[in-house]
Gaussian input, Z-matrix of N, CA and C with variables (Angstrom, degrees):
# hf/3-21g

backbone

0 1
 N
 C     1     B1
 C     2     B2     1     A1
 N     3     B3     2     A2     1     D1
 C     4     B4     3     A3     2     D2
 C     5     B5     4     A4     3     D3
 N     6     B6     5     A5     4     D4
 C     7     B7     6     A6     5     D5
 C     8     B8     7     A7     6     D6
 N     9     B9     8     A8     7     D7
 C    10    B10     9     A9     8     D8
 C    11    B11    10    A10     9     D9
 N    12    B12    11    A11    10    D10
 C    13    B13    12    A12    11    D11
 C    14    B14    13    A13    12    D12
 N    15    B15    14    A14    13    D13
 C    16    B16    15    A15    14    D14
 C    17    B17    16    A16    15    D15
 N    18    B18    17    A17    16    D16
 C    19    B19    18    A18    17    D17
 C    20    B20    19    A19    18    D18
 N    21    B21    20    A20    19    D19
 C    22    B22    21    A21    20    D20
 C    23    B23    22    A22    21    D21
 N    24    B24    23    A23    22    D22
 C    25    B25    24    A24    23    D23
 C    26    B26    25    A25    24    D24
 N    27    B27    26    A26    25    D25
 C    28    B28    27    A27    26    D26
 C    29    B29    28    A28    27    D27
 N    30    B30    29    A29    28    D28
 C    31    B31    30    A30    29    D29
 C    32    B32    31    A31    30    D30
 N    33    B33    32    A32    31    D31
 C    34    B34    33    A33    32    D32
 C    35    B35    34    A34    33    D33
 N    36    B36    35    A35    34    D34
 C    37    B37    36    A36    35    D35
 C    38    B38    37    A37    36    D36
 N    39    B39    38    A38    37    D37
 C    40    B40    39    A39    38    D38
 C    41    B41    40    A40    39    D39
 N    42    B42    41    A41    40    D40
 C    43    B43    42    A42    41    D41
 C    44    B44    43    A43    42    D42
 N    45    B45    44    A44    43    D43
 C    46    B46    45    A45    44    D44
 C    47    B47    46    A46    45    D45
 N    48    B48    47    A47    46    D46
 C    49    B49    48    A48    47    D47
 C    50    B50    49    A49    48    D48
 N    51    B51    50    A50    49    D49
 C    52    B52    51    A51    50    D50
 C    53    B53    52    A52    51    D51
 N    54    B54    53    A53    52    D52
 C    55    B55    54    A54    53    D53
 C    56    B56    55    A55    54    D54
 N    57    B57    56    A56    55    D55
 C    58    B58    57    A57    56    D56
 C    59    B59    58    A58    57    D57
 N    60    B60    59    A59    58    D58
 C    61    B61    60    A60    59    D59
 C    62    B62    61    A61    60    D60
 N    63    B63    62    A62    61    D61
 C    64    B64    63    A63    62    D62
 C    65    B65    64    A64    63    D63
 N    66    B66    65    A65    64    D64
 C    67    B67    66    A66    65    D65
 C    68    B68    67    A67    66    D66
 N    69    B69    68    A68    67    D67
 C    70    B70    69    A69    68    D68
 C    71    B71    70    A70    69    D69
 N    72    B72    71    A71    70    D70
 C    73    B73    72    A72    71    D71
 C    74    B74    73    A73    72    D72
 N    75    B75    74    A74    73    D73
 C    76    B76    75    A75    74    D74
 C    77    B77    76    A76    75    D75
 N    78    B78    77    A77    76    D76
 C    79    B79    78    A78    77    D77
 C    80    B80    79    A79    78    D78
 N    81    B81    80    A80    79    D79
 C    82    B82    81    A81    80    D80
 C    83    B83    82    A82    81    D81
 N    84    B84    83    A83    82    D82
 C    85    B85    84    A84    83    D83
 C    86    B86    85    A85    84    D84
 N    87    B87    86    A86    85    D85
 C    88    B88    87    A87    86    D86
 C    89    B89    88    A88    87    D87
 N    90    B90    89    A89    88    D88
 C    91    B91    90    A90    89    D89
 C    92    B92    91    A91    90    D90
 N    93    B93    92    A92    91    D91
 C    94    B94    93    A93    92    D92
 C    95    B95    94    A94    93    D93
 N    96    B96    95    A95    94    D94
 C    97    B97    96    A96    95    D95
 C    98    B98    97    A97    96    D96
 N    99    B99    98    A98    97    D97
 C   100   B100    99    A99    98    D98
 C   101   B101   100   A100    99    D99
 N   102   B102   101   A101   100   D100
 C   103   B103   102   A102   101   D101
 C   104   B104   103   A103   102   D102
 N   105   B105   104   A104   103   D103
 C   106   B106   105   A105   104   D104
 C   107   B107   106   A106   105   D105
 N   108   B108   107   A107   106   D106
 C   109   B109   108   A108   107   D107
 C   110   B110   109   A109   108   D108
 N   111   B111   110   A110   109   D109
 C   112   B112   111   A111   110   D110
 C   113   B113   112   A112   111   D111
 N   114   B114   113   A113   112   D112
 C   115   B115   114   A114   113   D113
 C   116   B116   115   A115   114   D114
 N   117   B117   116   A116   115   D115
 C   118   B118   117   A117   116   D116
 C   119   B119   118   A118   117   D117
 N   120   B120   119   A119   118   D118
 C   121   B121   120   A120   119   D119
 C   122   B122   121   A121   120   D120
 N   123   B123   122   A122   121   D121
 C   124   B124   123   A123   122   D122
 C   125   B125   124   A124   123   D123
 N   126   B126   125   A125   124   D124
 C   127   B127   126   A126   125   D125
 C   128   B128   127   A127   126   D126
 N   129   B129   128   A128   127   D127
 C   130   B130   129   A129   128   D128
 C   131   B131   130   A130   129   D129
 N   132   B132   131   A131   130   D130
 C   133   B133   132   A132   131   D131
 C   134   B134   133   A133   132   D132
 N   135   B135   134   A134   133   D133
 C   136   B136   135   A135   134   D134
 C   137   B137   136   A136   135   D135
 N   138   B138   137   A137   136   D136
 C   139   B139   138   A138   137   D137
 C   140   B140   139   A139   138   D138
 N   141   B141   140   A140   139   D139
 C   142   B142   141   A141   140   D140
 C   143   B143   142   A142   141   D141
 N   144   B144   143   A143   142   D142
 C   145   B145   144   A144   143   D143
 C   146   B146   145   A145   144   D144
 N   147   B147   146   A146   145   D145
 C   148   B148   147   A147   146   D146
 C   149   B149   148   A148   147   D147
 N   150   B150   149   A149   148   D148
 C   151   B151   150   A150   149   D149
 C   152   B152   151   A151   150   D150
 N   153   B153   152   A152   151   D151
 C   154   B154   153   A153   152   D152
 C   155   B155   154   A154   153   D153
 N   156   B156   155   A155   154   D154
 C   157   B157   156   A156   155   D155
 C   158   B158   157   A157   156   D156
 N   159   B159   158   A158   157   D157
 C   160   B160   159   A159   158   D158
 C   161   B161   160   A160   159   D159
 N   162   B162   161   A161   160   D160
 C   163   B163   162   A162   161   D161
 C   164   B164   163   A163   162   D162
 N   165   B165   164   A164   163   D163
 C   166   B166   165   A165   164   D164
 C   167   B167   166   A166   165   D165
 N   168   B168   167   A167   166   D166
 C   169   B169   168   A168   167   D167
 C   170   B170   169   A169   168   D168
 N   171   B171   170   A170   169   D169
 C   172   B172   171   A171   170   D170
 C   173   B173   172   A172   171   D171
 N   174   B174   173   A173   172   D172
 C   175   B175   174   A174   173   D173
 C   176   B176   175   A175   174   D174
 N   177   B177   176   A176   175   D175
 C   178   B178   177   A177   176   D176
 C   179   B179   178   A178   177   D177
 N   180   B180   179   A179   178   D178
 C   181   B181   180   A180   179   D179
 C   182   B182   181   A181   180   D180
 N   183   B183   182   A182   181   D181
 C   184   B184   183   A183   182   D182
 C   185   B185   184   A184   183   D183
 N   186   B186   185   A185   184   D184
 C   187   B187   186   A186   185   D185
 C   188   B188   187   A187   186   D186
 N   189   B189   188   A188   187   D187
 C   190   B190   189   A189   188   D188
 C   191   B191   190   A190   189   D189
 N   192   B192   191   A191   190   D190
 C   193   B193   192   A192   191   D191
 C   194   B194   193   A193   192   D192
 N   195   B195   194   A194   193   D193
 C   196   B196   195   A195   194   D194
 C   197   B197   196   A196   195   D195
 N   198   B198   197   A197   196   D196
 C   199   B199   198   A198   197   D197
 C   200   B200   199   A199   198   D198
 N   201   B201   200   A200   199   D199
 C   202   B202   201   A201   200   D200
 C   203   B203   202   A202   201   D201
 N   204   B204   203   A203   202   D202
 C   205   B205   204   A204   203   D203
 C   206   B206   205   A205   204   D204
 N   207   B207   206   A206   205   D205
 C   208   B208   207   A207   206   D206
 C   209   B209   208   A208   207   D207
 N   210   B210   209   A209   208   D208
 C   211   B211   210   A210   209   D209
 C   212   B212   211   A211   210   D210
 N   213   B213   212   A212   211   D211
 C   214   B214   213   A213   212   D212
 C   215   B215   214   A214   213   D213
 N   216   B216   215   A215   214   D214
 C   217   B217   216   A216   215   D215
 C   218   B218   217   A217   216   D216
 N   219   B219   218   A218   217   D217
 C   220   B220   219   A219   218   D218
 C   221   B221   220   A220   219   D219
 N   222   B222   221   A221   220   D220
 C   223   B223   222   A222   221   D221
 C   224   B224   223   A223   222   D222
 N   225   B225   224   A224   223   D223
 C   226   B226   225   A225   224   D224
 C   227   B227   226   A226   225   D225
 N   228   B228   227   A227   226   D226
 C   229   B229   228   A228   227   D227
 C   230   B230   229   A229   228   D228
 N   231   B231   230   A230   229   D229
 C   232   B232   231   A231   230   D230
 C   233   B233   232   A232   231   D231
 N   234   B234   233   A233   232   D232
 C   235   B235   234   A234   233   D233
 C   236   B236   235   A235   234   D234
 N   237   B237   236   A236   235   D235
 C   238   B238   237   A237   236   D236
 C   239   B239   238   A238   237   D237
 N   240   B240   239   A239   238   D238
 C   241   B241   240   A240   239   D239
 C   242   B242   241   A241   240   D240
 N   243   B243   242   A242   241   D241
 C   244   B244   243   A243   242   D242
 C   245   B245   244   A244   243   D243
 N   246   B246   245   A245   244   D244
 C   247   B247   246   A246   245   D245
 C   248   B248   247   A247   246   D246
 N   249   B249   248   A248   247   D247
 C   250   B250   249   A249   248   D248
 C   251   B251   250   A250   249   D249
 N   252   B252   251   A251   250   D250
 C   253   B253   252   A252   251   D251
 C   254   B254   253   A253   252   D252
 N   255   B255   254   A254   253   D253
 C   256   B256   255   A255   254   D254
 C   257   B257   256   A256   255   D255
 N   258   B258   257   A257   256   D256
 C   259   B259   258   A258   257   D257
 C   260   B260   259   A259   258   D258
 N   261   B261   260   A260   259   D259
 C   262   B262   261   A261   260   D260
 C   263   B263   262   A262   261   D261
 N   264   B264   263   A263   262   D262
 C   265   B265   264   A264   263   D263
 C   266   B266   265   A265   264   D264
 N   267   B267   266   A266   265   D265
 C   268   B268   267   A267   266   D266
 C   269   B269   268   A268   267   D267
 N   270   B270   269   A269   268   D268
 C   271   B271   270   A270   269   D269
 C   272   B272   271   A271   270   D270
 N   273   B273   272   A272   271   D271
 C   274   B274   273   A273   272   D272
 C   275   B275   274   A274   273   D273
 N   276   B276   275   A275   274   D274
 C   277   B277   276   A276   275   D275
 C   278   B278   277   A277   276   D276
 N   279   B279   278   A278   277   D277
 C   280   B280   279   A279   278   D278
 C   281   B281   280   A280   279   D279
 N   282   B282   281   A281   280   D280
 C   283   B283   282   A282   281   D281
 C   284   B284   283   A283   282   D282
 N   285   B285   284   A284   283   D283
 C   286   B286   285   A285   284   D284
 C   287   B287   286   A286   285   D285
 N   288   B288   287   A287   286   D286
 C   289   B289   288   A288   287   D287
 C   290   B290   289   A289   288   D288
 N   291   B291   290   A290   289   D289
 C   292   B292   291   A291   290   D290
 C   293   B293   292   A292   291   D291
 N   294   B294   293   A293   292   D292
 C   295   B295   294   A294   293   D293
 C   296   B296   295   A295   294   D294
 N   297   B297   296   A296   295   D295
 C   298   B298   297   A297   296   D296
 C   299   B299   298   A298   297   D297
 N   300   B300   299   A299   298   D298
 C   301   B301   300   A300   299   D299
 C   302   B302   301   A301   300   D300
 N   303   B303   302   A302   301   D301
 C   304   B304   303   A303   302   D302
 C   305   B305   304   A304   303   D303
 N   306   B306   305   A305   304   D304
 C   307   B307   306   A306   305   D305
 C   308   B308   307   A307   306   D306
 N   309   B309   308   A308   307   D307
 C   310   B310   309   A309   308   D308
 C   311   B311   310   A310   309   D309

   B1=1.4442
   B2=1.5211
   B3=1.3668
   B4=1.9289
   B5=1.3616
   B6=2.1836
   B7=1.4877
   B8=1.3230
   B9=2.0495
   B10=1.2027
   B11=1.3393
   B12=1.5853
   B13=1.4251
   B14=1.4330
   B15=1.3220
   B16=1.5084
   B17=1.3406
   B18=1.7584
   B19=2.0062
   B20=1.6072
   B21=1.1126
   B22=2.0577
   B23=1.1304
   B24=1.5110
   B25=1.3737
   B26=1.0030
   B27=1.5297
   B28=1.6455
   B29=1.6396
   B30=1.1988
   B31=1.4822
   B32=1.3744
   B33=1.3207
   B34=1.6476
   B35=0.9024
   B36=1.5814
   B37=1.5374
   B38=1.3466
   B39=1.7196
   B40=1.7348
   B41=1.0622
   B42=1.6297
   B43=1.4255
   B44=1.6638
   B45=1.1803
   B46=1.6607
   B47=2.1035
   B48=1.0405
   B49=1.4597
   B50=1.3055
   B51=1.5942
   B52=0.9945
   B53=2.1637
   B54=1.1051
   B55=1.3864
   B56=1.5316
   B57=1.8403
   B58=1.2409
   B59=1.9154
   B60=1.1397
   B61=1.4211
   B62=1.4627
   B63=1.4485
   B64=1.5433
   B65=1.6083
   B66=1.6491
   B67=1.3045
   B68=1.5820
   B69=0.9359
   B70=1.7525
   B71=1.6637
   B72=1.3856
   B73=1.2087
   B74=0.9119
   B75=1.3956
   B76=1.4884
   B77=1.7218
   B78=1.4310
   B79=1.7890
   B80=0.9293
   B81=1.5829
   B82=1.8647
   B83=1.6249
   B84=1.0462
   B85=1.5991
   B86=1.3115
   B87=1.0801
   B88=1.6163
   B89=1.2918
   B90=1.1731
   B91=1.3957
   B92=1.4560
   B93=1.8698
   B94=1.9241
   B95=1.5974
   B96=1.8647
   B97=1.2291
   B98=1.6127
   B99=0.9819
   B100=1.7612
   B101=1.6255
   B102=1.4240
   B103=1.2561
   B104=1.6916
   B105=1.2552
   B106=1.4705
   B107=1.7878
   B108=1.4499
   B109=1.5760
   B110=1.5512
   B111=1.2210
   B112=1.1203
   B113=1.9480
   B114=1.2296
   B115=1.7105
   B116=1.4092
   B117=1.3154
   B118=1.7044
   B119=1.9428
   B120=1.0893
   B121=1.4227
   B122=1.9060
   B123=1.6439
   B124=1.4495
   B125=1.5654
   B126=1.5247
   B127=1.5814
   B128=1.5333
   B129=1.7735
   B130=1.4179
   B131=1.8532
   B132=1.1942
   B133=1.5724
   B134=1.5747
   B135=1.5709
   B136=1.5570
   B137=2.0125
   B138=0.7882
   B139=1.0274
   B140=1.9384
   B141=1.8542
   B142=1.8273
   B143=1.6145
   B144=1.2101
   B145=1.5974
   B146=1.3105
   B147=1.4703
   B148=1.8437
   B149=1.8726
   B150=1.2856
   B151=1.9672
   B152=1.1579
   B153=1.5549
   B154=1.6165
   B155=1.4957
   B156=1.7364
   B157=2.1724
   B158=1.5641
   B159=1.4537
   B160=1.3731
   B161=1.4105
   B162=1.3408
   B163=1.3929
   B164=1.5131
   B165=0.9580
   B166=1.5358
   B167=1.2230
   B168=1.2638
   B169=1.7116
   B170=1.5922
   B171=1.0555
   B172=1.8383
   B173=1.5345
   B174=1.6747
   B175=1.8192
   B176=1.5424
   B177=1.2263
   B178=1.4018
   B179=1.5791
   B180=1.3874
   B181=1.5149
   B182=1.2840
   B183=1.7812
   B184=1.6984
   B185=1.6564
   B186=1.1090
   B187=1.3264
   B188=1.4927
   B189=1.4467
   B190=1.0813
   B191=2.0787
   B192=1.5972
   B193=1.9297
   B194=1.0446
   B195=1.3528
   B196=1.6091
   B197=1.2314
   B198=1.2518
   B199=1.0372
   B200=1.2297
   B201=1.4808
   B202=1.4287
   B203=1.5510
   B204=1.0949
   B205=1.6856
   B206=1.6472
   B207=1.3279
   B208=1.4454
   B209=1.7540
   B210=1.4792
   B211=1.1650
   B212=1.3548
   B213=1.0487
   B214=1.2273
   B215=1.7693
   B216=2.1561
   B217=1.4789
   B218=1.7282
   B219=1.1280
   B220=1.5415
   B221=2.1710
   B222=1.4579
   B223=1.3936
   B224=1.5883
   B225=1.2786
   B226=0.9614
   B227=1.7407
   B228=1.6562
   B229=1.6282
   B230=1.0417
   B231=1.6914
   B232=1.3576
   B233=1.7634
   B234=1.2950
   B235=1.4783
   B236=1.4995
   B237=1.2141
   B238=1.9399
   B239=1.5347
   B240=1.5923
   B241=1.4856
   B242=1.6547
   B243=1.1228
   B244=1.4442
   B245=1.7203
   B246=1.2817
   B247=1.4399
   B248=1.8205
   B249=1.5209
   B250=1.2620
   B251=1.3568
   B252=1.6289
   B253=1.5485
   B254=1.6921
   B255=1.7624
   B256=1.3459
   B257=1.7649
   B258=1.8144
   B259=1.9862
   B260=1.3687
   B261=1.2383
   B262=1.8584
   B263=1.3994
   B264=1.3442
   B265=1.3823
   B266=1.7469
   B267=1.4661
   B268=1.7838
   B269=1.6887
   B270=1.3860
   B271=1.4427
   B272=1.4153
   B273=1.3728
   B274=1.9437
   B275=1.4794
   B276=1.2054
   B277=1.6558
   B278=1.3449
   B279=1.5251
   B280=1.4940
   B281=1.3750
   B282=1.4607
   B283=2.1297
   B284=1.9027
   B285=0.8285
   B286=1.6575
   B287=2.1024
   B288=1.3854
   B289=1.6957
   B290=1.8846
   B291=1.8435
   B292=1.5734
   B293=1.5697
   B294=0.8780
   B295=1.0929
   B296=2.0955
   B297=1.2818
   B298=1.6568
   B299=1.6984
   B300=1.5082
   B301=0.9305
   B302=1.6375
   B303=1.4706
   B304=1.3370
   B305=1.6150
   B306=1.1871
   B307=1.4092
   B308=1.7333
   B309=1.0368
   B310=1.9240
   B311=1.5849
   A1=108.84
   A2=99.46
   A3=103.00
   A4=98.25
   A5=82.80
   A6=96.97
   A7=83.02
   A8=107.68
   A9=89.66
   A10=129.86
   A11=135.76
   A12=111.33
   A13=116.09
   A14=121.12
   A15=118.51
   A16=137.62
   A17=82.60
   A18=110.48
   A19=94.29
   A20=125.99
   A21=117.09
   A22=97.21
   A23=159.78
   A24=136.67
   A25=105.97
   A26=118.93
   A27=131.35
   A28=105.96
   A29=101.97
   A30=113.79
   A31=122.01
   A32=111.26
   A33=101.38
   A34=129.32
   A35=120.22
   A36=139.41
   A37=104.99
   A38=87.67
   A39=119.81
   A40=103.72
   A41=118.07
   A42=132.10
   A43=105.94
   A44=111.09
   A45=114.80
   A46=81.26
   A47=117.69
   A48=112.96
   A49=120.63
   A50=100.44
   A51=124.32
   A52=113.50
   A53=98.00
   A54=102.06
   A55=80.31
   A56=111.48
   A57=124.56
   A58=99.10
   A59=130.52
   A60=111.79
   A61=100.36
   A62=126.38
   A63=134.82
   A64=112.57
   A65=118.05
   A66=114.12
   A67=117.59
   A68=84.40
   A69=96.20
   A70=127.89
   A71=147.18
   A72=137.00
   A73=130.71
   A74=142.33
   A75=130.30
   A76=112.13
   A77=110.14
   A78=106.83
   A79=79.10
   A80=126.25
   A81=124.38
   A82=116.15
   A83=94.37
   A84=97.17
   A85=123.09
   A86=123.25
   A87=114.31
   A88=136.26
   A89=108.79
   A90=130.71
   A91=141.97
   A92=80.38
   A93=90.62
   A94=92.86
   A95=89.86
   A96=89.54
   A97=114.31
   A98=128.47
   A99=134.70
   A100=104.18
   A101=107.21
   A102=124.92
   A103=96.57
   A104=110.84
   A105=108.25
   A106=124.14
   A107=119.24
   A108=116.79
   A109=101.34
   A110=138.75
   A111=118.28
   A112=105.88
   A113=112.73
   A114=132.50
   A115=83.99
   A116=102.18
   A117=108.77
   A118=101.31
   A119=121.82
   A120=121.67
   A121=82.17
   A122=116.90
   A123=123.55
   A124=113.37
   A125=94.77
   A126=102.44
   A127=134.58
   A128=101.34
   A129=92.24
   A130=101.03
   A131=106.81
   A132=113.92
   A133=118.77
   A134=90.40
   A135=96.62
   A136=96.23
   A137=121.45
   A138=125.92
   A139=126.14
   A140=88.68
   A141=87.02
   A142=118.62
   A143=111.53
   A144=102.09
   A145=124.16
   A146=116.98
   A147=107.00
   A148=108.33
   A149=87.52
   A150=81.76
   A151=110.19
   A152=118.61
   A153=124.37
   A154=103.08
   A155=85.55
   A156=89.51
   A157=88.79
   A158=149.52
   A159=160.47
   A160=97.04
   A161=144.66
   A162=151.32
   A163=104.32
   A164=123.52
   A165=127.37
   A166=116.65
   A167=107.58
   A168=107.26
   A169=101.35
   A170=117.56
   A171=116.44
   A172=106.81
   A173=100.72
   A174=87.55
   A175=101.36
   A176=122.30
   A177=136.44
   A178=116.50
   A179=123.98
   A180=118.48
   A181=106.48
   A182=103.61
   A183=99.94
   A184=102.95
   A185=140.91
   A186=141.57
   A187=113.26
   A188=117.78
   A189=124.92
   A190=120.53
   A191=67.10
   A192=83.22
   A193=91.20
   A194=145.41
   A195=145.25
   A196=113.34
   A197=133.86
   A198=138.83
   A199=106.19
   A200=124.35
   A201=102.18
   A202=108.16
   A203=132.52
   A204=134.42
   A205=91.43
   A206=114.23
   A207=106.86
   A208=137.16
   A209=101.43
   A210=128.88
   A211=108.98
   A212=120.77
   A213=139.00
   A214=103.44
   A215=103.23
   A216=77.47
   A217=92.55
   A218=118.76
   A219=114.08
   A220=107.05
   A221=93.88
   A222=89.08
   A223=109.42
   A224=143.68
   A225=144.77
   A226=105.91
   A227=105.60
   A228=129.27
   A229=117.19
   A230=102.42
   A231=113.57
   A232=100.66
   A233=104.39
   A234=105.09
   A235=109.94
   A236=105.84
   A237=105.13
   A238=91.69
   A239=132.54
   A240=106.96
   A241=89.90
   A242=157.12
   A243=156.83
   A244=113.89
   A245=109.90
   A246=128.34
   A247=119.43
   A248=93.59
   A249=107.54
   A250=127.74
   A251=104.32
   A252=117.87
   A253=129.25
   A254=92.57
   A255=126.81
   A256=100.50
   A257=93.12
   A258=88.89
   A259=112.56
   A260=109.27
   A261=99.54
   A262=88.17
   A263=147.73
   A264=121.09
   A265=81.81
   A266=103.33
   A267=115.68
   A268=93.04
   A269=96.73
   A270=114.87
   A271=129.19
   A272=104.24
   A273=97.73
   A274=97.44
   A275=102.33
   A276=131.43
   A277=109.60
   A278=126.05
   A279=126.74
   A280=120.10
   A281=99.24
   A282=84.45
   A283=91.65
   A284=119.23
   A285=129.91
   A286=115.87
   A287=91.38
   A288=99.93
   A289=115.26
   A290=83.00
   A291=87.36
   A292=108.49
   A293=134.83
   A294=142.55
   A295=118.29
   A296=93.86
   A297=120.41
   A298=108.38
   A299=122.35
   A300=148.43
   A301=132.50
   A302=84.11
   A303=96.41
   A304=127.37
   A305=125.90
   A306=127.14
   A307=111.49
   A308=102.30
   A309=114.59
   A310=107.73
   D1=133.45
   D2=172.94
   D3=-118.92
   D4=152.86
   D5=-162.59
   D6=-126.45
   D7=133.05
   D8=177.32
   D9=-98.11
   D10=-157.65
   D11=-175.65
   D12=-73.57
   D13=-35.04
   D14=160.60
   D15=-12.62
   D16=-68.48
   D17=-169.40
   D18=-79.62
   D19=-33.28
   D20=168.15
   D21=-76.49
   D22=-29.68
   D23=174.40
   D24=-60.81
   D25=-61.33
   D26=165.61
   D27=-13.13
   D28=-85.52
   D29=-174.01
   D30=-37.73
   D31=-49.02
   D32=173.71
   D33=-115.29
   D34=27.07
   D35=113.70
   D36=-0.41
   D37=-88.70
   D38=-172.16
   D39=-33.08
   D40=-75.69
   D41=-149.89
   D42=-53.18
   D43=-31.79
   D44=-158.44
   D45=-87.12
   D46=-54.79
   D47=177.08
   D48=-27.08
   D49=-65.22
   D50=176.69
   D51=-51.00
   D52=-21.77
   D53=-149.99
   D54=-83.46
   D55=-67.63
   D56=-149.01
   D57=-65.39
   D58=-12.72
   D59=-165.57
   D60=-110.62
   D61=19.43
   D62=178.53
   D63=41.74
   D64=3.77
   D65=-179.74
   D66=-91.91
   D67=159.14
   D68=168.45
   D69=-59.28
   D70=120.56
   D71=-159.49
   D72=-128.73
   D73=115.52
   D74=-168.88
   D75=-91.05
   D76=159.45
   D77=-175.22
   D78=-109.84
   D79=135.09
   D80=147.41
   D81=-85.01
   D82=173.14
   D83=173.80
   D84=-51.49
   D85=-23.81
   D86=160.75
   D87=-85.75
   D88=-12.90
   D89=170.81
   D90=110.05
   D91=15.87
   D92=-175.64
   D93=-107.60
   D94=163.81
   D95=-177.29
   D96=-96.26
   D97=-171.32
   D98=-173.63
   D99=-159.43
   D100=147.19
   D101=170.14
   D102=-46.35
   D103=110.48
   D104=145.60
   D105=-35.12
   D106=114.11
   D107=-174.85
   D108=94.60
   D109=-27.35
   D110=-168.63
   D111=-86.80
   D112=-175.57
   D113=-157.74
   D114=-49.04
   D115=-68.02
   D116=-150.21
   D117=-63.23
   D118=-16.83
   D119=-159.37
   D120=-83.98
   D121=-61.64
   D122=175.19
   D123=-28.13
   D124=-67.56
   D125=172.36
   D126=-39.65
   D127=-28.52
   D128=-167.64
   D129=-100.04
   D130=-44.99
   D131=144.74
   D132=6.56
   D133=-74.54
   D134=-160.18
   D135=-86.43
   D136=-38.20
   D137=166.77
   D138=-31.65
   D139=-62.60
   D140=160.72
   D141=-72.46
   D142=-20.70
   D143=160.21
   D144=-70.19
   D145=-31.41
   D146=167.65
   D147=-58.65
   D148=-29.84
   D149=-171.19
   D150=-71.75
   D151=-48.22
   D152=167.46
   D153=-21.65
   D154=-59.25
   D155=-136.18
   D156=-72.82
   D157=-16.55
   D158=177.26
   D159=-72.44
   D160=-60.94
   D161=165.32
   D162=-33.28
   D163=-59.90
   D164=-156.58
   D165=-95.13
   D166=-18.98
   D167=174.54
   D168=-81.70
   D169=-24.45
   D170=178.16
   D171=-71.31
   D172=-6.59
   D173=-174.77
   D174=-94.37
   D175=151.19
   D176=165.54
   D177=-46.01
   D178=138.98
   D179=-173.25
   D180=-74.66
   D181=150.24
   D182=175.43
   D183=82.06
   D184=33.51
   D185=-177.09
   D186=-133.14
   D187=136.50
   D188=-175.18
   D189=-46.66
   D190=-32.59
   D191=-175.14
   D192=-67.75
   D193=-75.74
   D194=-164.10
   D195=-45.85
   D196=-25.86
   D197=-179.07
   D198=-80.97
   D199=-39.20
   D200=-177.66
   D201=-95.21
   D202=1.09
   D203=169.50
   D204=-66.96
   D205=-64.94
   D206=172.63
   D207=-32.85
   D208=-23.88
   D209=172.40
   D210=-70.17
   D211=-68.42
   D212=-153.69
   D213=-71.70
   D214=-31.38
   D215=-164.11
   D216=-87.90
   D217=-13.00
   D218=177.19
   D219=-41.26
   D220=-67.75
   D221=173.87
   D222=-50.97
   D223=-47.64
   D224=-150.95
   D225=-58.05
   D226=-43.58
   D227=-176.02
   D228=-53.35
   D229=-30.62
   D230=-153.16
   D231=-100.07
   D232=-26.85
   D233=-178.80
   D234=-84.72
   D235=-8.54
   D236=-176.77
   D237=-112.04
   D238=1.55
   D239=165.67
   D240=-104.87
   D241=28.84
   D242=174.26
   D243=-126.16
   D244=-26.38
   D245=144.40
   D246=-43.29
   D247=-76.02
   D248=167.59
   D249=-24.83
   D250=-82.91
   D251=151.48
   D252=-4.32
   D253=-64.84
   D254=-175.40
   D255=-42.78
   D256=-63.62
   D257=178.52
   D258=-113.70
   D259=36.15
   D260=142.68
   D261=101.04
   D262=13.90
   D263=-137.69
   D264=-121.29
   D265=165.11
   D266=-177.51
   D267=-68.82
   D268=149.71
   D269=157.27
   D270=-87.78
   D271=101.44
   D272=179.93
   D273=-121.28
   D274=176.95
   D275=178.46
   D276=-90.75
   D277=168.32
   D278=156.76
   D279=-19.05
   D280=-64.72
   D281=-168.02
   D282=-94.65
   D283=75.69
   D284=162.56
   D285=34.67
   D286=13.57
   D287=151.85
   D288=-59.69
   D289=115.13
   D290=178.88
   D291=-66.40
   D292=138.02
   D293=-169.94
   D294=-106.05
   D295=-27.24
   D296=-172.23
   D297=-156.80
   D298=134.23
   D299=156.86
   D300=-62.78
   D301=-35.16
   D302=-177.78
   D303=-159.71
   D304=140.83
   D305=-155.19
   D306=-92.55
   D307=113.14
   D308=175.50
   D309=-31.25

């Protein structure tokens, strides 16, 4: 695999970002990074879970594939309710049932 000079500037961009602000960082789908917990980190979160849960409902029940979309969105839940946490934000479910008041 070649990396070109761009996508390595890119990269340790990040890394030094990443380095100098001692925080935690999420990559979104485009490739920047974001405060771990903050809007845009939530946003992108829930976002690869619409694609998951859109992926997997097209698969047939009882299928290996479904099973692992299922996989994936379990982790997926778990990283957008620890996100959450991360910036302070209420805990709800799918259809926007608060779930928690307040963050541990």
């Amino acid at each position: 695999m070649r990396i070109t000079r761009r996508d390595l500037k890119m990269l340790i961009e990040h890394a030094l970002i990443e380095q100098s602000t001692g925080e935690r960082m999420h990559r979104c789908f485009g490739g920047s990074l974001v405060p771990y917990g903050s809007q845009d980190c939530v946003d992108d979160i829930a976002a690869r879970m619409a694609d998951a849960r859109d992926t997997r409902d097209q698969c047939d029940n009882r299928t290996d594939k479904r099973d692992y979309y299922n996989g994936v969105l379990k982790v997926l839940r778990r990283e957008l309710r620890d996100a959450q946490r991360a910036g302070g934000a209420l805990i709800s479910d799918e259809s926007g049932r608060i779930l928690a008041d307040e963050v541990r």
